[in-house]
C-alpha positions as a Markdown table, in Angstrom:
| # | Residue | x | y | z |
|---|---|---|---|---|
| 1 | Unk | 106.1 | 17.7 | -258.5 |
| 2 | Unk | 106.1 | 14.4 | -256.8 |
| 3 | Unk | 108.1 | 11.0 | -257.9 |
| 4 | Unk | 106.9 | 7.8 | -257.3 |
| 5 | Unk | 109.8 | 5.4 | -257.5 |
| 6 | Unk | 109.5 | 1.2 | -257.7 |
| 7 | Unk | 110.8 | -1.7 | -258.5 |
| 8 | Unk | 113.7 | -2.0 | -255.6 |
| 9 | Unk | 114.1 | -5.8 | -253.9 |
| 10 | Unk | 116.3 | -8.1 | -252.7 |
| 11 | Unk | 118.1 | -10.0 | -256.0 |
| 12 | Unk | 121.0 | -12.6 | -256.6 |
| 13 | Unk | 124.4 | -11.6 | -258.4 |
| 14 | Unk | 124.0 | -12.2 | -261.6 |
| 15 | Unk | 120.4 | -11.0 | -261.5 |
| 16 | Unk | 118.2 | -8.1 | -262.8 |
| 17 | Unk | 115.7 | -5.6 | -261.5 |
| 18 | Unk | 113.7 | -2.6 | -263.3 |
| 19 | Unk | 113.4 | 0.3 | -261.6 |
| 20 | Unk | 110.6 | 2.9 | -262.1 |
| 21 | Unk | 109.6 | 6.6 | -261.7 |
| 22 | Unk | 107.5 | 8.5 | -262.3 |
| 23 | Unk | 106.6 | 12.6 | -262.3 |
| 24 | Unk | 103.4 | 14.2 | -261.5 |
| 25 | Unk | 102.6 | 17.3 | -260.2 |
| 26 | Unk | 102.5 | 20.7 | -261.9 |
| 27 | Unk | 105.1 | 21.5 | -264.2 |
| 28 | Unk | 105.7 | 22.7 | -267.6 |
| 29 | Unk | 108.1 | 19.9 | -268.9 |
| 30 | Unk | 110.3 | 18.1 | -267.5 |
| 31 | Unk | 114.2 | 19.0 | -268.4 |
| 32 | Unk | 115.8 | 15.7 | -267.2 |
| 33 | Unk | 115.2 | 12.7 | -265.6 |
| 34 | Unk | 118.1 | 10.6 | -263.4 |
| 35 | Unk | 118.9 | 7.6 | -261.1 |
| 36 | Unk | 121.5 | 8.3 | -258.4 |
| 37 | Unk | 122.7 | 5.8 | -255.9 |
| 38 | Unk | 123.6 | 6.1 | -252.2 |
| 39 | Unk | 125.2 | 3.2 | -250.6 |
| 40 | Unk | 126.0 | 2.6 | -246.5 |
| 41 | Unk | 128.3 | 5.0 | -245.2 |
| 42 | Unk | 128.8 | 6.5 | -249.2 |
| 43 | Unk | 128.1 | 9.9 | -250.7 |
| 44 | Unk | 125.2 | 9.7 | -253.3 |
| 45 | Unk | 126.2 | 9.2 | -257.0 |
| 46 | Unk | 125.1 | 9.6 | -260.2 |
| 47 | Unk | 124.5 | 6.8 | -261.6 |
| 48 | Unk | 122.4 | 7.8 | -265.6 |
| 49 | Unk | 120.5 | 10.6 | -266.9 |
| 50 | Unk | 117.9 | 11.0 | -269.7 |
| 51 | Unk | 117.3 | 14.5 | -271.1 |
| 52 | Unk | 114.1 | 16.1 | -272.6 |
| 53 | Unk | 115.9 | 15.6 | -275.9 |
| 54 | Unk | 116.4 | 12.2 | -275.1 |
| 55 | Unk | 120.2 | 11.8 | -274.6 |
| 56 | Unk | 121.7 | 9.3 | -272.2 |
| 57 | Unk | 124.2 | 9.1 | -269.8 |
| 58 | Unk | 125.7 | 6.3 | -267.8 |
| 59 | Unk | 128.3 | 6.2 | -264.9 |
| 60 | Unk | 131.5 | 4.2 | -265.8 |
| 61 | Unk | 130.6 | 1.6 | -262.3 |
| 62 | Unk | 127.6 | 0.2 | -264.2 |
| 63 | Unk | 128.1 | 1.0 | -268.2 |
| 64 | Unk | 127.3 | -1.8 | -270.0 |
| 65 | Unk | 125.0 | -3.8 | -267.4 |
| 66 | Unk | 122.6 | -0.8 | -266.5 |
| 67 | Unk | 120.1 | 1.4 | -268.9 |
| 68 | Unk | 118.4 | 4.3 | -268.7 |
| 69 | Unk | 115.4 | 5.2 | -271.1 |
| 70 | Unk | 111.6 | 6.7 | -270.7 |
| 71 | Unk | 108.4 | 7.1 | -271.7 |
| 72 | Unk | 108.0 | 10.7 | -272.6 |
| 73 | Unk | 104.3 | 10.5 | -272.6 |
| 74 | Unk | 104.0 | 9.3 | -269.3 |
| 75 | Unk | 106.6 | 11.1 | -267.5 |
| 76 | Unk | 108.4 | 8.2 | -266.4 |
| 77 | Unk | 112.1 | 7.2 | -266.6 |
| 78 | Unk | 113.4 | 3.5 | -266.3 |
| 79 | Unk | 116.5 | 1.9 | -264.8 |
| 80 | Unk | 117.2 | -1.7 | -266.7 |
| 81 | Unk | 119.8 | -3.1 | -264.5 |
| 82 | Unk | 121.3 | -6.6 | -265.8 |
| 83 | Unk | 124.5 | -8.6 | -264.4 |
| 84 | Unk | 123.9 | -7.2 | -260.7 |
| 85 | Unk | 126.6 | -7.4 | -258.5 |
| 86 | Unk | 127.4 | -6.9 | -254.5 |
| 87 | Unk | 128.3 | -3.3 | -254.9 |
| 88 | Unk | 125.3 | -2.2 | -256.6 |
| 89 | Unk | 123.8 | -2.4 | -253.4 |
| 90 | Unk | 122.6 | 1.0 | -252.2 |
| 91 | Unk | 119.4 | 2.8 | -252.2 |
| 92 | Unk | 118.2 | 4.5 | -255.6 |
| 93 | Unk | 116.7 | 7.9 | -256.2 |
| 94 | Unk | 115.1 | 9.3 | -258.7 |
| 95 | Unk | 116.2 | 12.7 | -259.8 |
| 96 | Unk | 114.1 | 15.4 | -261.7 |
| 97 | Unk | 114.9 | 18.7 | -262.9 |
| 98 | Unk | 111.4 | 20.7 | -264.6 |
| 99 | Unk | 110.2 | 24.0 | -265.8 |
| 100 | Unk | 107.7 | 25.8 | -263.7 |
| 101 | Unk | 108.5 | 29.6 | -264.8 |
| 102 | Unk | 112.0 | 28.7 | -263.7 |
| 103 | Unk | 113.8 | 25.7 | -263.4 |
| 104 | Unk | 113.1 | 23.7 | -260.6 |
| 105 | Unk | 114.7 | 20.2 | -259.0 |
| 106 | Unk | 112.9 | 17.2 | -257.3 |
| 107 | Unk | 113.7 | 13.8 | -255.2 |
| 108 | Unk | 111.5 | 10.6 | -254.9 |
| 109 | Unk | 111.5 | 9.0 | -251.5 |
| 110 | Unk | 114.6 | 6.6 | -252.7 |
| 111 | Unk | 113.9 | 2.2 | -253.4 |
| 112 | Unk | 115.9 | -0.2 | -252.1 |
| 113 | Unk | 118.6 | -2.6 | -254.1 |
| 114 | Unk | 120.1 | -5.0 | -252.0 |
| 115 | Unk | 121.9 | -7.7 | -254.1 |
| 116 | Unk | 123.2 | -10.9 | -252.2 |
| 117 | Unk | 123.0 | -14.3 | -252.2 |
């Protein structure tokens, strides 16, 4: 399974960016879907996940400013991201977990969010 992550750039505080990804390959479904975040010199983070069933989570640093959602039918998971601030900067990565007679886990090549004036 391969994901193909976009939408990263360069964006003023205050501003918005949508990030995309999305899953193709060979699998039988996919399980879940998430964003993390990994910023200079930081561990990577969680940052929202969608499941098959299509229940969300977001991380407390960006509740309310980011969403999460998909379309199902294209394998592809979003990441709305309104009200950006300084330390949202970071690169992004797409997460998935899918069923392949067992349950298997994937990483796109990570996008780049750099927000600053």
């Amino acid at each position: 399974v391969q994901l193909a992550e976009s939408g990263g750039g360069l964006v003023q505080p205050g501003g918005s960016l949508r990030l995309s990804c999305e899953a193709s390959g060979r699998f039988s479904r996919i399980h879940e879907m998430s964003w993390y975040r990994q910023a200079s010199g930081e561990q990577r983070a969680l940052v929202a996940d969608i499941t098959s069933g299509g229940g969300t989570y977001v991380s407390d640093p960006v509740q309310g400013r980011f969403t999460i959602s998909r379309d199902a039918a294209k394998n592809t998971v979003f990441l709305q991201m309104n009200n950006l601030v300084p330390e949202d900067t970071a690169v992004y990565y797409c997460n998935a977990k899918y069923w392949l007679n067992g349950l298997y886990e994937t990483w796109g090549q990570g996008t780049q969010v750099t927000v600053s004036l």
